[in-house]
OpenMM code with the backbone's topology and positions (N, CA, C; nanometers):
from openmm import Vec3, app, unit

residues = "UNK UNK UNK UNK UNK UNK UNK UNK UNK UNK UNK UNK UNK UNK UNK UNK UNK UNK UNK UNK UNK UNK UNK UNK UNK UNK UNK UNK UNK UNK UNK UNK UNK UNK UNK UNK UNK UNK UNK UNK UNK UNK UNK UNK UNK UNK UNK UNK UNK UNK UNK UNK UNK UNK UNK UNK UNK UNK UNK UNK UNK UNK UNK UNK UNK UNK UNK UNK UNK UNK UNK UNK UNK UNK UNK UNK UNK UNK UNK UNK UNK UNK UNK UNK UNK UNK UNK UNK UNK UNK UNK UNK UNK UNK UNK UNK UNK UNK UNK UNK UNK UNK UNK UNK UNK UNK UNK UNK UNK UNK UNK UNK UNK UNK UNK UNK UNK UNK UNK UNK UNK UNK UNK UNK UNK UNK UNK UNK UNK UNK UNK UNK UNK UNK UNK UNK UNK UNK UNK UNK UNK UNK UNK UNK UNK UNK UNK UNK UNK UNK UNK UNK UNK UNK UNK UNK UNK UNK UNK UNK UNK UNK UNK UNK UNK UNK UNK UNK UNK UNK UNK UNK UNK".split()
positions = [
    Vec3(0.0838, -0.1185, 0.0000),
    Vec3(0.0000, 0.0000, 0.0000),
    Vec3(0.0880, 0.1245, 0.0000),
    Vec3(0.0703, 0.2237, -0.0813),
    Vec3(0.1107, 0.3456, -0.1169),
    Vec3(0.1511, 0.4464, -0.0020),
    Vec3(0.1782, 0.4628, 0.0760),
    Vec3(0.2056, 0.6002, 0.1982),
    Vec3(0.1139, 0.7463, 0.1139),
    Vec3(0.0448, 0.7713, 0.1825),
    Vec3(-0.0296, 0.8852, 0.1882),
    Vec3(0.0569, 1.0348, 0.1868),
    Vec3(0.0139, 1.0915, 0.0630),
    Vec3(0.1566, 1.2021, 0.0645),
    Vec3(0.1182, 1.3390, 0.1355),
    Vec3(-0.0091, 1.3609, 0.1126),
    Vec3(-0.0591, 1.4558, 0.1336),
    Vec3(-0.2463, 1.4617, 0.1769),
    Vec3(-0.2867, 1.5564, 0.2600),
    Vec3(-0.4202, 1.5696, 0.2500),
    Vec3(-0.4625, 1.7813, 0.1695),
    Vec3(-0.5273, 1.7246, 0.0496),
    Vec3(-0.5498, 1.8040, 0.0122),
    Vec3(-0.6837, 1.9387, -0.0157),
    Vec3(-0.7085, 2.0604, 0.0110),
    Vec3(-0.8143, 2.0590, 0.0649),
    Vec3(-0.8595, 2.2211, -0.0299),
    Vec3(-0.9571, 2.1826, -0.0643),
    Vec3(-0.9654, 2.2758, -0.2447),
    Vec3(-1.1297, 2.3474, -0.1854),
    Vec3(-1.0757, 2.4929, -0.1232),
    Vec3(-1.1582, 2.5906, -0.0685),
    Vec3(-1.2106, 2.6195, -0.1875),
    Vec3(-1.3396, 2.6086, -0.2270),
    Vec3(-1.4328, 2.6292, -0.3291),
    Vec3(-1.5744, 2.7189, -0.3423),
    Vec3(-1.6345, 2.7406, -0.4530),
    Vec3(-1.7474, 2.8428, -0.4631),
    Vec3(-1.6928, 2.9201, -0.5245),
    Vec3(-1.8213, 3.0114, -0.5524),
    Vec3(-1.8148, 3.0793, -0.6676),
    Vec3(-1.6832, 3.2134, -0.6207),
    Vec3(-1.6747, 3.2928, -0.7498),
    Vec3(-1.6148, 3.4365, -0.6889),
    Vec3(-1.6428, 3.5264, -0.5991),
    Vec3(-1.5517, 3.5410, -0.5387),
    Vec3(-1.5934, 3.6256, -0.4164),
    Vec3(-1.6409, 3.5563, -0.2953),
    Vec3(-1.6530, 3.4772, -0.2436),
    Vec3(-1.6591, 3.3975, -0.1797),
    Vec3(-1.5345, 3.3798, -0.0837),
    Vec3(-1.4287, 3.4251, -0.0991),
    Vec3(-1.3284, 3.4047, 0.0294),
    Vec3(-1.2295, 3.2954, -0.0095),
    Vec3(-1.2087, 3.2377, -0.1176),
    Vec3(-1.1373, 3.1025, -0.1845),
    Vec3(-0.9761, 3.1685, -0.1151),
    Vec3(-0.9757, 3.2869, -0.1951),
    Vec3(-0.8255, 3.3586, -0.1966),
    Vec3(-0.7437, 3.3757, -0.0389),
    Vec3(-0.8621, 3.4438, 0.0167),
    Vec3(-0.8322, 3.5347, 0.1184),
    Vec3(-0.8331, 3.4228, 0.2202),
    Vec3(-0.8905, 3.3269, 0.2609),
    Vec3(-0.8605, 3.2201, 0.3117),
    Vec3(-0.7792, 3.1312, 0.3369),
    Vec3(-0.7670, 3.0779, 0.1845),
    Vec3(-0.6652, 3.0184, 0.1628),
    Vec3(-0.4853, 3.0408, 0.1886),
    Vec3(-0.4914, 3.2013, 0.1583),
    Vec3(-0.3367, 3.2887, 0.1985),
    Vec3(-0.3561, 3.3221, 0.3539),
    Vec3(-0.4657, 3.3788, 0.4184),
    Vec3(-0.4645, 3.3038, 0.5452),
    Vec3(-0.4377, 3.2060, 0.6446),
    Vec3(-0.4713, 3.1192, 0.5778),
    Vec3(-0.4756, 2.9688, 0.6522),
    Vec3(-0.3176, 2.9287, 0.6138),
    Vec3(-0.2917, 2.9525, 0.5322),
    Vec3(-0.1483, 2.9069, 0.4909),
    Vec3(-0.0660, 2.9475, 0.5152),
    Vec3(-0.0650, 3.1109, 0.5865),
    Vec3(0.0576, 3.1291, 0.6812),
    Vec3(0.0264, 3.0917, 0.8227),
    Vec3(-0.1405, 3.0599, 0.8887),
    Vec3(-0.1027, 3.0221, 1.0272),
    Vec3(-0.0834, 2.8852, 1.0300),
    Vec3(-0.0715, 2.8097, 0.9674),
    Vec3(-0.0551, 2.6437, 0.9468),
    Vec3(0.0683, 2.5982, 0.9184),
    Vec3(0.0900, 2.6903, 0.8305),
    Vec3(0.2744, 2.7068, 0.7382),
    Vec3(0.2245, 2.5865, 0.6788),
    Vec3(0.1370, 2.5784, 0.5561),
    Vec3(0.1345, 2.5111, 0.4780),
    Vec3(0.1147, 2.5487, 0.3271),
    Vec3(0.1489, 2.4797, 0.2112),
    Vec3(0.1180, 2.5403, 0.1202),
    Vec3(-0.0064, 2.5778, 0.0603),
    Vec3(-0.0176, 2.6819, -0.0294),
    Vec3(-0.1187, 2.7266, -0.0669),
    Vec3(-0.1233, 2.7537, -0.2336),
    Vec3(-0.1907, 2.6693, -0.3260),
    Vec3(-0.2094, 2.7424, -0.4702),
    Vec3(-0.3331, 2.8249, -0.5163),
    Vec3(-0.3025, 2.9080, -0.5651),
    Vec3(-0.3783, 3.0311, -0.5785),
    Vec3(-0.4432, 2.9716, -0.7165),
    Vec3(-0.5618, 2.9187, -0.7422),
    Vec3(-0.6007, 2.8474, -0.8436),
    Vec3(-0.6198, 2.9705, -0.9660),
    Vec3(-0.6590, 3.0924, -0.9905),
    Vec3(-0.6601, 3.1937, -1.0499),
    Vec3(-0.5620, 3.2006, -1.1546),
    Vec3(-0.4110, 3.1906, -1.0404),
    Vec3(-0.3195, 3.1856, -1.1165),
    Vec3(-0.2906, 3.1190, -1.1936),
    Vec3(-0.3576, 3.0140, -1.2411),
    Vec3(-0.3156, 2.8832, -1.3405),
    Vec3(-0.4269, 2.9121, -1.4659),
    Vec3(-0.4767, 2.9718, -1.4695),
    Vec3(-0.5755, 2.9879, -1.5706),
    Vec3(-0.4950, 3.0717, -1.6821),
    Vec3(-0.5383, 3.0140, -1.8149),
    Vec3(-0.4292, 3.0389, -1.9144),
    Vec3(-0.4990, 3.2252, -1.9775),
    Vec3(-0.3627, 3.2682, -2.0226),
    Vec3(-0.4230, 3.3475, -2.0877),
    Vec3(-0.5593, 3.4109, -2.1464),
    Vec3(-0.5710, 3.2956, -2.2483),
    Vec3(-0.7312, 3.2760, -2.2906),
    Vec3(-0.8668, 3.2862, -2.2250),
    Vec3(-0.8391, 3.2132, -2.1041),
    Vec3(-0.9301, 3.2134, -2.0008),
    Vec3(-0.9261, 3.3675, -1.9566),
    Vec3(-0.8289, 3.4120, -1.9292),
    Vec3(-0.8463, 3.5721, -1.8320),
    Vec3(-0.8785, 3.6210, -1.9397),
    Vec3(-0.8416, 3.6232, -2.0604),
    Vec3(-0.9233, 3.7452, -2.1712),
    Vec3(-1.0495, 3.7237, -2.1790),
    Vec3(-1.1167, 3.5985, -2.2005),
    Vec3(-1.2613, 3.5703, -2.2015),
    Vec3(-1.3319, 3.6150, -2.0770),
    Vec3(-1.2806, 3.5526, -1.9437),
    Vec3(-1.3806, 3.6651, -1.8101),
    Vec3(-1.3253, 3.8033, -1.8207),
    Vec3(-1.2333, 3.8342, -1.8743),
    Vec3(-1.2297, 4.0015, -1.8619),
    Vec3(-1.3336, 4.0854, -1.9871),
    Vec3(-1.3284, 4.0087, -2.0735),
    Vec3(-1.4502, 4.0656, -2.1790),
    Vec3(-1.6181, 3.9793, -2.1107),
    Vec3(-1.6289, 3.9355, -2.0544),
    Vec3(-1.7770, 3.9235, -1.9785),
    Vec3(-1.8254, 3.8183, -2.0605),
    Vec3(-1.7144, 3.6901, -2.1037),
    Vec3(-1.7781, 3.5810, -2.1698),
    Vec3(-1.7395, 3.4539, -2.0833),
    Vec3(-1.8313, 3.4084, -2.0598),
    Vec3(-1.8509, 3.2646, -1.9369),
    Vec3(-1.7269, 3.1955, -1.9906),
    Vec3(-1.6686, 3.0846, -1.9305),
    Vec3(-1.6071, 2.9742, -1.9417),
    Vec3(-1.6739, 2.8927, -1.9856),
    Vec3(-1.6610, 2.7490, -2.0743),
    Vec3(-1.6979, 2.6496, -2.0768),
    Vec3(-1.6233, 2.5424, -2.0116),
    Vec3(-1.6744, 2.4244, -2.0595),
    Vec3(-1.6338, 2.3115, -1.9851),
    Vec3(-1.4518, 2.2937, -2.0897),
    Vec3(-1.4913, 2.2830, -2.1939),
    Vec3(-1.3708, 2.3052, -2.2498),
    Vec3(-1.2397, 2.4027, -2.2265),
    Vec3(-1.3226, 2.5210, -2.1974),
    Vec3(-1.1849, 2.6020, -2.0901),
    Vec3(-1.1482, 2.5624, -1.9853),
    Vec3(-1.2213, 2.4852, -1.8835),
    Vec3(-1.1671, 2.4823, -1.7840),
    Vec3(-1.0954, 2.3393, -1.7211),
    Vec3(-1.1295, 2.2439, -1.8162),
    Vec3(-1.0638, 2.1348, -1.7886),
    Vec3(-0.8958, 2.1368, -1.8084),
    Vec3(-0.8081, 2.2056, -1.8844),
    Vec3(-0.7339, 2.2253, -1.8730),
    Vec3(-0.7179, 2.3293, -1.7840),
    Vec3(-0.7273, 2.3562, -1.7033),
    Vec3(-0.7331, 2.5115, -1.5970),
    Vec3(-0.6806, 2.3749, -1.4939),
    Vec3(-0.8198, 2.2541, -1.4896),
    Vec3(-0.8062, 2.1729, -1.3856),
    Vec3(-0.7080, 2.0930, -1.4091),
    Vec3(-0.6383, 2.0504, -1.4993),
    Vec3(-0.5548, 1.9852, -1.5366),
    Vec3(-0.4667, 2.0417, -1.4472),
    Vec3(-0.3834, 2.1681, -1.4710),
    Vec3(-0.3153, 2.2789, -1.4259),
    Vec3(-0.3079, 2.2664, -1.3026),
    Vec3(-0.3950, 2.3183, -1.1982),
    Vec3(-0.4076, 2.2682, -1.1204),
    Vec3(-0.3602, 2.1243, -1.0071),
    Vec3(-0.4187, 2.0354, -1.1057),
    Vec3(-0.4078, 1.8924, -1.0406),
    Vec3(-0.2424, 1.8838, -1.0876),
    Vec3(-0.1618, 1.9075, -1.1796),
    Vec3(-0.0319, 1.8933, -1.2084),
    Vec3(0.0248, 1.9639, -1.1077),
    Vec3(0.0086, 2.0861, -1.0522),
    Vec3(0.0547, 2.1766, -0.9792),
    Vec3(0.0728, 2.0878, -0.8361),
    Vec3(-0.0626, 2.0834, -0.7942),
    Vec3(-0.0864, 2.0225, -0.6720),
    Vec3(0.0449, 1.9046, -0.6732),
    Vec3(0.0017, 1.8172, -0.7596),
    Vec3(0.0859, 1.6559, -0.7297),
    Vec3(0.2242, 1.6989, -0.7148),
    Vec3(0.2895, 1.7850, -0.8184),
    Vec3(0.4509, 1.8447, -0.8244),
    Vec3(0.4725, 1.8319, -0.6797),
    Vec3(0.3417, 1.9816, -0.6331),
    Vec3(0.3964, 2.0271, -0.4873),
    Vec3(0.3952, 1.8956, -0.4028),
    Vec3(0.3170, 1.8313, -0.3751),
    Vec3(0.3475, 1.7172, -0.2714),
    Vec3(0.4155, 1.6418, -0.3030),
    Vec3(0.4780, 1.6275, -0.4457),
    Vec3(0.5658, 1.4957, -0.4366),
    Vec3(0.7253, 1.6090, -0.3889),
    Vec3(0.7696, 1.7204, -0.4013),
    Vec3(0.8647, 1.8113, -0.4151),
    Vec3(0.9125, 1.8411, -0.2582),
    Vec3(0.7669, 1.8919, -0.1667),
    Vec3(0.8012, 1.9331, -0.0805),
    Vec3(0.7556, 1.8491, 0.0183),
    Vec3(0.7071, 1.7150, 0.0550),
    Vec3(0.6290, 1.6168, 0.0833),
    Vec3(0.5688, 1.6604, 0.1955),
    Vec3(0.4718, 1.7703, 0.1945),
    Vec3(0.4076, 1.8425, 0.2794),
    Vec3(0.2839, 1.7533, 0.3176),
    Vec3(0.2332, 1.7318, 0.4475),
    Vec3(0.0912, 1.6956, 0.4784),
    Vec3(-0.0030, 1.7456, 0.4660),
    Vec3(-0.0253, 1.8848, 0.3940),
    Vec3(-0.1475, 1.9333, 0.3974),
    Vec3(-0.1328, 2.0672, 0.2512),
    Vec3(-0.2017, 2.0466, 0.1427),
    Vec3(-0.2116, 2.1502, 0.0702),
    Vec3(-0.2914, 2.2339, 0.0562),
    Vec3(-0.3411, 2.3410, 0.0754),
    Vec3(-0.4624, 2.4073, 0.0305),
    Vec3(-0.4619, 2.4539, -0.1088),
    Vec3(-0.6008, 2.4512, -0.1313),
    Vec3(-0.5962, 2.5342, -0.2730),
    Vec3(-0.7237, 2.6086, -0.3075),
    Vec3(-0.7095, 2.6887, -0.3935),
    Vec3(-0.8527, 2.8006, -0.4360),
    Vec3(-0.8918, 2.7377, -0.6025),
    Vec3(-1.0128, 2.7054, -0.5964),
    Vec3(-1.0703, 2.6430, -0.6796),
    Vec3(-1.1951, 2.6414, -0.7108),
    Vec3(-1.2888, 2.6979, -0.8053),
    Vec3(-1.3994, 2.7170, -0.7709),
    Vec3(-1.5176, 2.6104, -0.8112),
    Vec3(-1.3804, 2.5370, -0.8852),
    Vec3(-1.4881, 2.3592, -0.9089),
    Vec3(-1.6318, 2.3842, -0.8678),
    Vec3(-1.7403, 2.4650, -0.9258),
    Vec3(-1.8523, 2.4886, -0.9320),
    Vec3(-1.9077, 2.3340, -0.9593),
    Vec3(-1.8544, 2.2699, -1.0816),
    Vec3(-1.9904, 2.1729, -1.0961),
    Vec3(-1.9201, 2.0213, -1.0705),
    Vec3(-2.0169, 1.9433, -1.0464),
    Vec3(-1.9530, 1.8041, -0.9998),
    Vec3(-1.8910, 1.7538, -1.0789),
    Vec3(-1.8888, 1.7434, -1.2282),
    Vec3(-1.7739, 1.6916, -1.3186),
    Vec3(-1.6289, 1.7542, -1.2186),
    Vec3(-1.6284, 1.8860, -1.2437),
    Vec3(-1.4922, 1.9170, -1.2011),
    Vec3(-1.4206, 1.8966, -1.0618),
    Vec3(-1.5427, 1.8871, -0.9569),
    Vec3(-1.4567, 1.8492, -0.8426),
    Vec3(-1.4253, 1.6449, -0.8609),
    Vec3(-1.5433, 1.5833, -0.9488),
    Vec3(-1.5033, 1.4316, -0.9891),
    Vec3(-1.3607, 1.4201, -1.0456),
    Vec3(-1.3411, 1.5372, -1.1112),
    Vec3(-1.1854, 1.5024, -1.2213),
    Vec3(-1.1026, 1.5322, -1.0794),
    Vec3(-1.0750, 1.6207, -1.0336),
    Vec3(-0.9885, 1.6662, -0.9391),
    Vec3(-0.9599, 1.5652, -0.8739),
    Vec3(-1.0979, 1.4920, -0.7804),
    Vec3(-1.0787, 1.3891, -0.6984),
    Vec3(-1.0470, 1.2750, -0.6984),
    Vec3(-1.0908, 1.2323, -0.8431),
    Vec3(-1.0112, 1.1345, -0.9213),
    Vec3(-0.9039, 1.1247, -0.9354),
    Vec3(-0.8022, 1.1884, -1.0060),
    Vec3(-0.6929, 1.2348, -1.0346),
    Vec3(-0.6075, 1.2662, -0.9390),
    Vec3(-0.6569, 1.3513, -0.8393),
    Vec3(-0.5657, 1.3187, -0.7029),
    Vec3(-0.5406, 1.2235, -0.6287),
    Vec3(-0.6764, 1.1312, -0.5759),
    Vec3(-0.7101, 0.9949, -0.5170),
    Vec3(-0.5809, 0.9196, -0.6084),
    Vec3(-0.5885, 0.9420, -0.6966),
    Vec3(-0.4987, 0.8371, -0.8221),
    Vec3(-0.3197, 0.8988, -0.7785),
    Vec3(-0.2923, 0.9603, -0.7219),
    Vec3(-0.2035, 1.0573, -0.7097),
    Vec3(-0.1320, 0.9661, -0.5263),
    Vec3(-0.2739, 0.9814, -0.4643),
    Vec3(-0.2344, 0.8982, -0.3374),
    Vec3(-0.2481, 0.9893, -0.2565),
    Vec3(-0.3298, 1.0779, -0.2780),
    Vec3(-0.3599, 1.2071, -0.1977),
    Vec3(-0.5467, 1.2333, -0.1617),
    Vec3(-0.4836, 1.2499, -0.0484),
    Vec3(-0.6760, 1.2720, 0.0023),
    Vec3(-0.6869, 1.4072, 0.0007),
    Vec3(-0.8256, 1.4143, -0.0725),
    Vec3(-0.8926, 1.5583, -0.1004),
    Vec3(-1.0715, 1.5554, -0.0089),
    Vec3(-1.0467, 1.7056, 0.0278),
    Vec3(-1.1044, 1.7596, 0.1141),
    Vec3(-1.1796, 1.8842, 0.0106),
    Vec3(-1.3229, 1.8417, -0.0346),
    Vec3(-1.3769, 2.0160, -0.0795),
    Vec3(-1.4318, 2.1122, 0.0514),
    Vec3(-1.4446, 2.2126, 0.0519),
    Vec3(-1.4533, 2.3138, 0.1751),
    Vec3(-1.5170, 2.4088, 0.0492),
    Vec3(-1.6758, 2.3721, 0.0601),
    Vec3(-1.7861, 2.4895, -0.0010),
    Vec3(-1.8027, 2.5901, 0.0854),
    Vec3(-1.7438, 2.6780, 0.0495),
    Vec3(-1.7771, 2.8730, 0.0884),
    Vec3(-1.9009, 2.9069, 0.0540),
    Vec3(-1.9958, 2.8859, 0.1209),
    Vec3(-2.1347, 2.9018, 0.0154),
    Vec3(-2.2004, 3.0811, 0.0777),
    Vec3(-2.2011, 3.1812, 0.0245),
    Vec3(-2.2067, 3.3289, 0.0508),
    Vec3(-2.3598, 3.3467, -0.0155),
    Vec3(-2.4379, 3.4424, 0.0513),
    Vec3(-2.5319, 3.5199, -0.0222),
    Vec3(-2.4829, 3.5728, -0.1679),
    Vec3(-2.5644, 3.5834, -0.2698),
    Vec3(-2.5102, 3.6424, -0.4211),
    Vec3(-2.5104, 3.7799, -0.3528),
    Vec3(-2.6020, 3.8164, -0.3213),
    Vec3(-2.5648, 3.9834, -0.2855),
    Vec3(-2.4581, 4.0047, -0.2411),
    Vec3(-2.4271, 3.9452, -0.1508),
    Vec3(-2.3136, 3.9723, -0.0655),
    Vec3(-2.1675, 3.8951, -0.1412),
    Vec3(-2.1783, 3.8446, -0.2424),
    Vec3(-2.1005, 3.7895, -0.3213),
    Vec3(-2.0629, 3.9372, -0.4174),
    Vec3(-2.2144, 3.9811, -0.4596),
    Vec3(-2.1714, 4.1019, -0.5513),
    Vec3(-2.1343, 4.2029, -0.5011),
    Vec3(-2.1690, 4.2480, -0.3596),
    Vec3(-2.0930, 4.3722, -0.3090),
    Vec3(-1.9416, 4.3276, -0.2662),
    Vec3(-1.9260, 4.2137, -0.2524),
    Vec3(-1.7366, 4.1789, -0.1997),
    Vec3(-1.6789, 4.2034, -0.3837),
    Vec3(-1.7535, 4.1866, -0.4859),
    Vec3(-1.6812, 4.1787, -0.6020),
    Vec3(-1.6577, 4.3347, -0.6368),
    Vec3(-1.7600, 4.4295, -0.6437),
    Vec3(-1.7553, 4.5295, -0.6332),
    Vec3(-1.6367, 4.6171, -0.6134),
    Vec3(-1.6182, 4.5952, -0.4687),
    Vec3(-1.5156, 4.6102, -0.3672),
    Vec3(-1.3239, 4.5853, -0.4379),
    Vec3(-1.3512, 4.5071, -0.5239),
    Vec3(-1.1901, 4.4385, -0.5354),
    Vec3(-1.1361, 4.4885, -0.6546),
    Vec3(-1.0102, 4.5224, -0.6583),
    Vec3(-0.9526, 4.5921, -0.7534),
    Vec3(-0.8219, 4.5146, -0.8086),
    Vec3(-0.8722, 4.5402, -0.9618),
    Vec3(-0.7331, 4.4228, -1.0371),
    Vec3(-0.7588, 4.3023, -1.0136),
    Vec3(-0.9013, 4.2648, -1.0882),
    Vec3(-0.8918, 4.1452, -1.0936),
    Vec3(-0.9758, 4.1309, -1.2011),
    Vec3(-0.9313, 4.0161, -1.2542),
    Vec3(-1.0304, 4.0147, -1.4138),
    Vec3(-1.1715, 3.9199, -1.4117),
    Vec3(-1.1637, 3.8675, -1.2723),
    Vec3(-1.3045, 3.8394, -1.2791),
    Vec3(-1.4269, 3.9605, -1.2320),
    Vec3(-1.4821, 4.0127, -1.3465),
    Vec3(-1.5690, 4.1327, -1.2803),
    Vec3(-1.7017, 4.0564, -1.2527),
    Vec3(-1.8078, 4.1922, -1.2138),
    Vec3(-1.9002, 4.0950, -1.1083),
    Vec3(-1.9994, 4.1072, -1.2185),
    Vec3(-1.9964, 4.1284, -1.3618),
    Vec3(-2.1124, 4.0513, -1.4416),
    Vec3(-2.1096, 3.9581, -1.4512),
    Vec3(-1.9896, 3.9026, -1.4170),
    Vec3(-1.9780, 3.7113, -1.4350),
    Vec3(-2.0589, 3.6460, -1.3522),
    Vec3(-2.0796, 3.7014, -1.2518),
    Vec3(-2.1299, 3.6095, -1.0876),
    Vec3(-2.2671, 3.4967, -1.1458),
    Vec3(-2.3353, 3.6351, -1.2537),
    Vec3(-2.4607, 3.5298, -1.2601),
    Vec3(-2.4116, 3.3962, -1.3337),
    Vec3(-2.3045, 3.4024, -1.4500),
    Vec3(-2.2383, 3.2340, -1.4965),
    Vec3(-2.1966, 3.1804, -1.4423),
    Vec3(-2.1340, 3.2025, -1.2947),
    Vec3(-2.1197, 3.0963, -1.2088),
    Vec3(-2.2182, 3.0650, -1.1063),
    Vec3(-2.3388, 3.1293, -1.0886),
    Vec3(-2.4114, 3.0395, -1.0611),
    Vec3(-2.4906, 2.9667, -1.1686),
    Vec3(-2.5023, 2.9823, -1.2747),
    Vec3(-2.5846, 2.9465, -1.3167),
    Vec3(-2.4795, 2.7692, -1.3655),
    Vec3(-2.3504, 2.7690, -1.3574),
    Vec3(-2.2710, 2.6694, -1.3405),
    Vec3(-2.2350, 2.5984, -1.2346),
    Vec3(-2.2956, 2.6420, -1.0849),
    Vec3(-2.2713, 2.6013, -0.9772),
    Vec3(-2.3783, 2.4491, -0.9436),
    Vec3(-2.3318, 2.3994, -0.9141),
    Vec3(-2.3881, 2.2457, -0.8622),
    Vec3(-2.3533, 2.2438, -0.7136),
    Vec3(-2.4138, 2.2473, -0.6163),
    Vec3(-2.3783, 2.2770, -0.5102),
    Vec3(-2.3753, 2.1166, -0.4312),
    Vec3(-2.2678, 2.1013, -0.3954),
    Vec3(-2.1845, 1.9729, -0.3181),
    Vec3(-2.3387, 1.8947, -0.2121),
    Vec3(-2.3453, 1.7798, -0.2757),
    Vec3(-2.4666, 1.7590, -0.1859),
    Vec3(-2.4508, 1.6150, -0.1710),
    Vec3(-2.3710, 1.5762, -0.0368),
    Vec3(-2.3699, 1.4421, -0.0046),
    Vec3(-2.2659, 1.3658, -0.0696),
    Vec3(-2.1561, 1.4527, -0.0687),
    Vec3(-2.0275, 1.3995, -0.1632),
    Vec3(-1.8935, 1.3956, -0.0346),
    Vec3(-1.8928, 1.2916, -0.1007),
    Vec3(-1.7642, 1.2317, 0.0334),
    Vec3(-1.6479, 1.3454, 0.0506),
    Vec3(-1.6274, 1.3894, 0.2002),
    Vec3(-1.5295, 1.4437, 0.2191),
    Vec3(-1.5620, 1.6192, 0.1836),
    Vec3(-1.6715, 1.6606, 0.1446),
    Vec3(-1.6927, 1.7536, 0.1557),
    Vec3(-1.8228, 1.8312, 0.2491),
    Vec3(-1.7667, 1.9431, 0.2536),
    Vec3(-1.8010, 2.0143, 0.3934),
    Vec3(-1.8168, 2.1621, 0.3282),
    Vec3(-2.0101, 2.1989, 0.3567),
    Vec3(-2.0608, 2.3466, 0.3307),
    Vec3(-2.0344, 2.4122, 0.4728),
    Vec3(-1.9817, 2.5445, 0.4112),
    Vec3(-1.9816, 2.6153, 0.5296),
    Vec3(-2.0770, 2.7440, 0.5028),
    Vec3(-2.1544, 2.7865, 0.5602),
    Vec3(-2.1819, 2.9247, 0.5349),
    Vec3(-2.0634, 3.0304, 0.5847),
    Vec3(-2.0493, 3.0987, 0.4539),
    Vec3(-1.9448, 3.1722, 0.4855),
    Vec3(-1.8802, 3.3089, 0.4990),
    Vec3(-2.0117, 3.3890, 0.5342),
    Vec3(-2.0402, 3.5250, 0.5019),
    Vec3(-1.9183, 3.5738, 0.6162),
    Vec3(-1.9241, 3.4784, 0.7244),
    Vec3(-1.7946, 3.5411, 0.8731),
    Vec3(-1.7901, 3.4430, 0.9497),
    Vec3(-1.7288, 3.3217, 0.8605),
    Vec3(-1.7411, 3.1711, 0.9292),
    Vec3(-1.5436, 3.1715, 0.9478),
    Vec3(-1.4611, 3.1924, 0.9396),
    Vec3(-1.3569, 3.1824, 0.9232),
    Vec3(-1.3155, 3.0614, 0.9981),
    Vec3(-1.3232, 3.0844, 1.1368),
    Vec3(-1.2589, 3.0029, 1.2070),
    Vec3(-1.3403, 2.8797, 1.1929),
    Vec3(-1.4499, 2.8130, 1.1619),
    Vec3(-1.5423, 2.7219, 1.0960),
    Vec3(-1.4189, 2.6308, 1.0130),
    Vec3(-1.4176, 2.7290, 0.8864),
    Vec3(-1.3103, 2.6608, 0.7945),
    Vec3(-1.1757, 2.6205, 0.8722),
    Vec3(-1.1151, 2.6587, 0.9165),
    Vec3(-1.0042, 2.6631, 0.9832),
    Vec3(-1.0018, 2.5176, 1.0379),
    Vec3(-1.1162, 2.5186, 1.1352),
    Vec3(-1.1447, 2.4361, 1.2333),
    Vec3(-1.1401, 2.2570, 1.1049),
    Vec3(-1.2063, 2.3052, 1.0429),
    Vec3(-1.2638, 2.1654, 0.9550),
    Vec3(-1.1044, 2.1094, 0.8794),
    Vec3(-1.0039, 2.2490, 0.8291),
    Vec3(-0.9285, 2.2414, 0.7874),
    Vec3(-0.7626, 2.1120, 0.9392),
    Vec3(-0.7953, 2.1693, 1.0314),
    Vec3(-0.7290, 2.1615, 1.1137),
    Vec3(-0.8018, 2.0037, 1.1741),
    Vec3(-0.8871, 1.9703, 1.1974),
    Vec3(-0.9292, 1.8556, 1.1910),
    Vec3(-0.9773, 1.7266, 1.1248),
    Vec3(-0.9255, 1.7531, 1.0034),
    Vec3(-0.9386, 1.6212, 0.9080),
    Vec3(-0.7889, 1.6026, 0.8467),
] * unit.nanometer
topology = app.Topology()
chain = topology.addChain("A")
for resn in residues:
    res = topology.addResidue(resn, chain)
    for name in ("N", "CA", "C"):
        topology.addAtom(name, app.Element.getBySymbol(name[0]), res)
């Protein structure tokens, strides 16, 4: 049997939702790593949400690809016990590929749904500067959101000022 390299734990939901700010949080009081899932999105992808045109499934499977390559590097590189990551794996295909693909990897994954009011999703988007997801997008990700329902290893949080919630879930599994 394989030794377990890592437990991996992919803070999710839509934009604005706290994926980022969490995640770079949690990862300096833990001292663990953290990938900023944003950052892996190719070119193409940031020109299309910066002109106010949705993603498809075809954009983003390589995004997840990206991702899942990223992730495995880091745990096989730095053989850390715990990775976080920002990911907004909205619909169950994409958190299935992830979990697949990692499970296959020898790594246990953890989703952590940020689930926020849209209002309060659109006034935090509002709010943020330099970033190319603007907040006409919000309605394509919900309207792409599949919300985690009875899927192993994942955990909704309401998350409007749940912090230490996540933390807690993060710190105990």
């Amino acid at each position: 049997m394989l030794k377990v390299q890592a437990k991996v734990f992919i803070l999710m939901g839509p934009c604005g939702c706290g994926k980022s700010f969490l995640g770079k949080l949690f990862s300096q009081e833990l001292k663990v790593p953290f990938i900023e899932g944003d950052e892996l999105h190719s070119e193409s992808n940031i020109n299309k949400m910066k002109s106010k045109i949705p993603l498809e499934d075809s954009d983003r499977y390589p995004w997840l690809q990206a991702i899942m390559d990223k992730v495995t590097k880091l745990a096989n590189e730095k053989n850390s016990s715990c990775i976080l990551i920002s990911c907004s794996a909205l619909k169950l295909s994409y958190r299935n590929f992830l979990r697949k693909n990692l499970i296959e990897h020898n790594l246990i994954v953890w989703f952590i749904y940020l689930k926020v009011d849209k209002q309060i999703l659109k006034e935090r988007m509002q709010k943020r500067d330099n970033h190319f997801m603007v907040v006409d997008m919000l309605e394509s990700q919900f309207k792409d959101l599949e919300e985690p329902n009875n899927e192993e290893n994942t955990v909704t949080i309401e998350a409007d000022n749940n912090t230490d919630l996540v933390k807690k879930v993060i710190v105990e599994n």
